[in-house]
N, C-alpha and C positions, 0 to 999 in steps of 0.2 A: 545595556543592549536594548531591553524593551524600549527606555523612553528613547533611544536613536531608531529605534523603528515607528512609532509612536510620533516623535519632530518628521521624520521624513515622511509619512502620510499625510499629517498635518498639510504640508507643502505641494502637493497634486490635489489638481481637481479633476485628471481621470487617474483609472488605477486598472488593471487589469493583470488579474489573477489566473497564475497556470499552474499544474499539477503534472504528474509520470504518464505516457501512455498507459493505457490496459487497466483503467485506475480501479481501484477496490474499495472501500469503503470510508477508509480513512483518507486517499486522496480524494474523493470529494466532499467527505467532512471536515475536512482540513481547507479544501478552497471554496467551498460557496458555505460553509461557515462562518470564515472571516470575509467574504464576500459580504451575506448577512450583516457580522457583527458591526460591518465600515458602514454598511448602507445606515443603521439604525442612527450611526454615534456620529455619520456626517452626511446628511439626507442631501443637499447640496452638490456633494460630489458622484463623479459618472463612476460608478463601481462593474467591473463587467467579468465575466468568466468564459474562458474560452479550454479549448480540448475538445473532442471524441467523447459522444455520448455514448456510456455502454449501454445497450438495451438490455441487461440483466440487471443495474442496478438505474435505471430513470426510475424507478419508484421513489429512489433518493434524490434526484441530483441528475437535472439534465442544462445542456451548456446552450451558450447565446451564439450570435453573431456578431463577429469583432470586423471592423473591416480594418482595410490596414493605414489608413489615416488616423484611428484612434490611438493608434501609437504615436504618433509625434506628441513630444513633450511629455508623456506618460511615464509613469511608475508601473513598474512589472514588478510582481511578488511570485516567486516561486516556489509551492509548498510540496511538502513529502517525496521530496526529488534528490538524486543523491548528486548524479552527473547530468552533464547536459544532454548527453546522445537519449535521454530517456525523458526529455522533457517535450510532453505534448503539445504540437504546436510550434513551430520553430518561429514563428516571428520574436519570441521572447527575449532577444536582444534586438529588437526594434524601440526599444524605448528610450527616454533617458535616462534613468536611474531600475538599478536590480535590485532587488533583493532577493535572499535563499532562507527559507525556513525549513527544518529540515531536524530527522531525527535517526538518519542512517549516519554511520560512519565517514567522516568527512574523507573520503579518499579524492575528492576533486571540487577544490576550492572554486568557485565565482560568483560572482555578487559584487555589486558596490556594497551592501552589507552581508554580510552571511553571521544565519543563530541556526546554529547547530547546536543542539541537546542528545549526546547518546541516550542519556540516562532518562529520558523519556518513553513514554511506553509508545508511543503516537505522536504526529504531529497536532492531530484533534486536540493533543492532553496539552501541547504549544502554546496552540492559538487559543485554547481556553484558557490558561493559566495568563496568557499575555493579556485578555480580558479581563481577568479577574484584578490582578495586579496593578494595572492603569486604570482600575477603577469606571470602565467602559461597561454601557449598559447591554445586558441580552436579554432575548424572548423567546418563548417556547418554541421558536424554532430553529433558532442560531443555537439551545442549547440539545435540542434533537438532532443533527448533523453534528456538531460535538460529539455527543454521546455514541455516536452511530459510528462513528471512526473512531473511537476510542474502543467502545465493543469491537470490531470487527480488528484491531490490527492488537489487541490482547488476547485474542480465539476467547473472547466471555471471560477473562480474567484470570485465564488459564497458564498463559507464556509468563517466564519469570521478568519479563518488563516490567509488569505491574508492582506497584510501589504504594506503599501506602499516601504517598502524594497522589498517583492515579485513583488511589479511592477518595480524598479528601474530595476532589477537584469535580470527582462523580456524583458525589453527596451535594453538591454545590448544584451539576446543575439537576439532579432531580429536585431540586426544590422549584424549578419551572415544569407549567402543567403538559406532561407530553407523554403517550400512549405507548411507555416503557418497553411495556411486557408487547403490544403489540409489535413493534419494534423486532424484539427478539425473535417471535415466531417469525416473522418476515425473513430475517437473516438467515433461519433455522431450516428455513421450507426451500424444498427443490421440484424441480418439474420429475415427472415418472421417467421420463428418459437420464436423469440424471441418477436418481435411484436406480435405476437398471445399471447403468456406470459403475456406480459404488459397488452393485453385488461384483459385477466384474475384474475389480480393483483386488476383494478380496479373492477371488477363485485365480487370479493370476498376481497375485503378490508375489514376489520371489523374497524371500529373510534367507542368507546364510546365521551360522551358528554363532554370530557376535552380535547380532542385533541389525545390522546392514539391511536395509530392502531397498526393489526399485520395482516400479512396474512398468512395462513400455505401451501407450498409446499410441497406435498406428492410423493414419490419414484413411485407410480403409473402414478401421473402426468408427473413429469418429465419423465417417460417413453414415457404416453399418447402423450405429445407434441415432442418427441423426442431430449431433451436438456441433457444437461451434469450440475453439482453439479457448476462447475464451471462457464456456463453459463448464471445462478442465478447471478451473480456479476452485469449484465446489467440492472436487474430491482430494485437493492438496492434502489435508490434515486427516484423511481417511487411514491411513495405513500407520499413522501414529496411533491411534486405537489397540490395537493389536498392543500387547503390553511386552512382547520379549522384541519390539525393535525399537531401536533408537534414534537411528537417523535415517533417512530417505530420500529419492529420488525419483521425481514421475516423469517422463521422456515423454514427451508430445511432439510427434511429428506434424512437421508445417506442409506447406502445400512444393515449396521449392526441394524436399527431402530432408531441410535441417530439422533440428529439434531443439522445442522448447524445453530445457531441464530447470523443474523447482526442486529445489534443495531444502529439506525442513531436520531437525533434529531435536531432540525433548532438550541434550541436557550440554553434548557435546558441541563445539564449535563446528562450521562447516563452513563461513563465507568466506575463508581461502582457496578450499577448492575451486569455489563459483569465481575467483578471480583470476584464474590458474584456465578458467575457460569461458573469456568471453563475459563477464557479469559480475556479478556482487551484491552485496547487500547485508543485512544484519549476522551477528554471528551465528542463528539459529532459523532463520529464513531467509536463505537466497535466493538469487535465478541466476541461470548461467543457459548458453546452450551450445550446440552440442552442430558439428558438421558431418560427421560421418558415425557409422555406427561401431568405428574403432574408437572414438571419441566418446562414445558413448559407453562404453564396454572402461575407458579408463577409468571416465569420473564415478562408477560405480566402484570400481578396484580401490579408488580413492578414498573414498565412503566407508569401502568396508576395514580398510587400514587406519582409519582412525577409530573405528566401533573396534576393531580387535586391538589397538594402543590402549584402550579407554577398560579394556578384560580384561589385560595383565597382571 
């Protein structure tokens, strides 16, 4: 699979790289990574990336201008993307040839090639490993964007993804010179309105007696605190802290009244629920969302029905 991804590169002289909406840290280390690692290893070819820059993470990773001429005859790569309805950017069947790299559960096939890896921690840990493997060169900053999606979609090497391949491949690229630790605190650090957040998080956490939580962010609030929908992504992993709960749900109201629902769990399965509404995703961090606030009120019932199967 690498060298058919690998031959079919070879064969464009543009390429243009797309990733998930709402991306995090591993989709844009995962696409202007190999963005990077193409630029270095074929300086020749137009390498370009496109998507929605978030302005929480431009520190990492901010996106070009594609016009839509640069698709004809092109190669489109699609990374850390599961389905199409989540792929940023909809020109991305403008081209002539796809491909899907990807390390979610393949519940919806497309690509002229699709590499899918469950068993990967990240797609970062993909397109590193697919570097390393074809023998292609990187630099301290194709293996920083690496690193940085690989950190960010292990929570620091904490979700059971992590595999002792995920550390081999980590070892690999810190042998390139790049400001590790600073790294870290970046990932680490929130603005004070976000910290106001989190206290929040805990003072309205709801835990029934099996380990179940959810907390509901209201459009009011996020106003009150003055935070963005997208801002919500820093307190996901907040209420996993708390050590008698095991799976969770943060409800984030949108601005049309639906809700954004992220789904996380330490140990228990949960992305059938999130497929049951709307979403999907790994078996221990989904999204799903959510129409009404009976819809809301099930997939927590949901939740808690698997936390009390899992007490038995």
């Amino acid at each position: 699979m690498l060298e058919t991804i690998l031959d079919k590169i070879k064969e464009y002289q543009t390429i243009i790289i797309h990733r998930h909406m709402r991306p995090d840290p591993d989709a844009l280390g995962s696409q202007v990574g190999l963005q990077r690692l193409l630029q270095k290893n074929f300086p020749e070819k137009a390498i370009k990336v496109t998507g929605y820059t978030e302005p929480n993470l431009a520190w990492l990773a901010q996106m070009e201008t594609v016009a839509d001429e640069d698709y004809q005859g092109a190669l489109v790569i699609v990374t850390d993307t599961a389905n199409q309805a989540r792929i940023d950017d909809k020109r991305y069947d403008q081209g002539e040839a796809l491909i899907k790299i990807d390390h979610h559960p393949n519940d919806e096939v497309y690509g002229d090639i699709s590499w899918v890896d469950t068993s990967a921690s990240s797609c970062s840990e993909m397109i590193a490993h697919f570097a390393l493997e074809m023998g292609l060169d990187l630099d301290s900053d194709i293996a920083y964007l690496l690193y940085a999606g690989i950190v960010g979609d292990t929570g620091r090497f904490l979700y059971p993804a992590t595999t002792a391949k995920t550390f081999d491949i980590v070892a690999k690229l810190r042998q390139y010179d790049f400001d590790f630790a600073g790294l870290s605190r970046q990932m680490d650090s929130v603005d004070y309105t976000i910290a106001k957040l989190i206290g929040y998080v805990y003072d309205h956490l709801e835990v029934d007696g099996n380990g179940a939580a959810r907390v509901i962010l209201s459009q009011s609030l996020l106003k009150e605190y003055g935070i963005t929908d997208a801002d919500t992504a820093f307190i996901v992993g907040v209420p996993g802290r708390v050590n008698t709960v095991k799976n969770w749900g943060v409800f984030v109201e949108q601005p049309d009244g639906s809700y954004r629902v992220r789904l996380r769990s330490k140990f228990l399965p949960i992305n059938e629920i999130a497929k049951r509404h709307h979403g999907g995703g790994h078996p221990l961090a989904s999204g799903a969302n959510s129409y009404s606030l009976e819809e809301n009120e099930q997939i927590y019932q949901e939740l808690q029905q698997v936390a009390a199967d899992a007490s038995k």
